[in-house]
Structure formats: C-alpha cells, structure tokens
Residue, then its C-alpha position, 0 to 999 in steps of 0.5 A: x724890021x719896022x712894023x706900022x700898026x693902027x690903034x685906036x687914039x684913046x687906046x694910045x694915049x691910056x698905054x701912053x700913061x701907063x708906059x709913063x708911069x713905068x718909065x718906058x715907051x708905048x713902043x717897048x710895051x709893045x715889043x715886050x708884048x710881042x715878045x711874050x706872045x711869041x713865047x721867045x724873049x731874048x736874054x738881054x731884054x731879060x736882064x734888062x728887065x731884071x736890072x729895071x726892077x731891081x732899080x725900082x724895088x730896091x726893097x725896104x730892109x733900109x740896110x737893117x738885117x732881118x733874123x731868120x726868126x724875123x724873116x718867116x714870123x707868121x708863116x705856118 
C-alpha cells in the first residue's frame, strides 16, 4: 500500500542526512518507524536489520583472540 504524508521540508531534509549517514532511505526510516510503533516487525526486516549491523560493526578484535581473563578484566 502507498501511503502519502506531509512533512515539513527541513524535517525532510534532516532525516535525509540522517538516512545518508546510515546508508539507507528516508523511506525506510519511516517504515522501520512504523513498524516499531505497531509493535509488529517482520522476521525478515529483522535479519535484515542484523545482516546491515554485523556488516558495519564488523567489530575491532583485527582477528586477535581475546582470553577469558582479557575478555572480563575491570569487571566486578
């Protein structure tokens, strides 16, 4: 279903940049927004989600194994 909405043009543009920044579209910002406020997110948009972080964060380990000592040092 395509649903018109109206937003202030300064409002656009700001998500804009900010769906730049992420790699995505102001659109699917506002899909994912929806989706959150419905309570409901489908399984697919959920991996997809997952998939898009893994591939950002890739983490920082540079393929170093971290000893268990290592891995909780400074916890209590």
């Amino acid at each position: 279903m395509k649903v018109t909405i109206s937003i202030d043009d300064e409002l656009a543009a700001r998500v804009r940049d900010v769906a730049r920044r992420e790699g995505t579209t102001l659109n699917d910002i506002i899909r994912r927004h929806l989706e959150t406020v419905a309570g409901r997110r489908g399984r697919a948009a959920l991996v997809q989600e997952l998939r898009q972080l893994w591939a950002d964060h890739p983490g920082h380990s540079g393929g170093r194994k971290v000893a268990r000592d290592e891995a909780h040092e400074g916890r209590t």
